[in-house]
C-alpha positions in Angstrom: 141.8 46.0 63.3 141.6 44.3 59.7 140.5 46.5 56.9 136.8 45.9 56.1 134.5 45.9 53.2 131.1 46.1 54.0 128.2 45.5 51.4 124.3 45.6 51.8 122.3 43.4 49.0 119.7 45.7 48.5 118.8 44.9 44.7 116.0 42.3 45.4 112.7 42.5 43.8 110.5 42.8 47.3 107.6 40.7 45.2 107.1 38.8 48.2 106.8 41.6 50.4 105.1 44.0 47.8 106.9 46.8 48.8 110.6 47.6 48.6 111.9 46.6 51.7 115.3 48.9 51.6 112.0 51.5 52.4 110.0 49.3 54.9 109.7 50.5 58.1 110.9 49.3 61.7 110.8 51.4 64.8 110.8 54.4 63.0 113.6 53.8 60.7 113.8 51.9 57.1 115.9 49.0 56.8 118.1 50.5 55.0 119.0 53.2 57.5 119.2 50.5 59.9 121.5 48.2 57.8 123.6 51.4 56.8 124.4 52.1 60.8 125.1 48.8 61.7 127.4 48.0 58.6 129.1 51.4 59.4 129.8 50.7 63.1 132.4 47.7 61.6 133.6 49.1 58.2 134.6 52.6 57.1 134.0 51.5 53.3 130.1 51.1 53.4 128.8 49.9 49.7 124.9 49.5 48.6 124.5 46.1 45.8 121.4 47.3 44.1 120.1 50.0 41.6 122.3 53.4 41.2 119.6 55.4 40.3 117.7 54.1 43.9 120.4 54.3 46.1 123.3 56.4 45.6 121.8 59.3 47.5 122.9 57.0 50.5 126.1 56.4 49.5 128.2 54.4 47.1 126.8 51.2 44.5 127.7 48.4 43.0 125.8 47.5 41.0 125.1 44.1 39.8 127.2 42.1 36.7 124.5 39.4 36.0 121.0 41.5 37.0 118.1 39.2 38.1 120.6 36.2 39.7 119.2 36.6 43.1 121.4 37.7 46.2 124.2 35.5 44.7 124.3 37.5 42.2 124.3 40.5 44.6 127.3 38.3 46.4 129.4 37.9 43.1 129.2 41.8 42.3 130.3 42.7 45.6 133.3 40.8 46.0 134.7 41.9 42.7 133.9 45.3 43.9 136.0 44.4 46.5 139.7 45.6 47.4 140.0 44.3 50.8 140.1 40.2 51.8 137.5 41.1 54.4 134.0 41.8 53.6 131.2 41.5 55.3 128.2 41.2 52.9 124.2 42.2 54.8 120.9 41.0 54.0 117.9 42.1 55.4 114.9 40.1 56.2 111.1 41.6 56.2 109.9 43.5 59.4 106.6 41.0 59.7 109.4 38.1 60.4 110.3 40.7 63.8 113.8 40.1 63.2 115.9 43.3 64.0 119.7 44.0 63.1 
């Protein structure tokens, strides 16, 4: 099996949503416990794009080279993060939509 980088864009602003989703709730579990598993059931190195002082209790960030760009921006700092040619880059979208991973 190919080595694997996996990254989860979890620096958005939630302003939508008004909460941070990475913390929403679905069946019991946030999002980003959810997004962590599945990511982690392909890859064994499992990266968070977003804030280091937010999420590196979880396990390791990158975080963002141009801040407020948007999940393209999320995009760019994960692939220069990146040592591997595979990566596998995971968005999450809000529980209301009922969309699960």
């Amino acid at each position: 099996m190919p080595e694997v980088t996996a990254f989860i864009l979890a620096g958005g602003k939630s302003t939508r949503m008004g909460v941070d989703k990475a913390f929403a709730g679905l069946d019991g579990r946030t999002l980003l416990a959810r997004a962590l598993q599945l990511a982690r059931s392909v890859a064994s190195d499992v990266r968070i794009v977003g804030n280091k002082a937010k999420f590196a209790r979880f396990g390791p960030v990158v975080e963002d080279m141009f801040p407020n760009c948007g999940p393209l921006g999320g995009i760019h700092a994960a692939l220069r993060a990146s040592a591997t040619d595979l990566n596998l880059v995971l968005a999450w979208m809000c529980p209301s939509c009922q969309l699960t991973f």
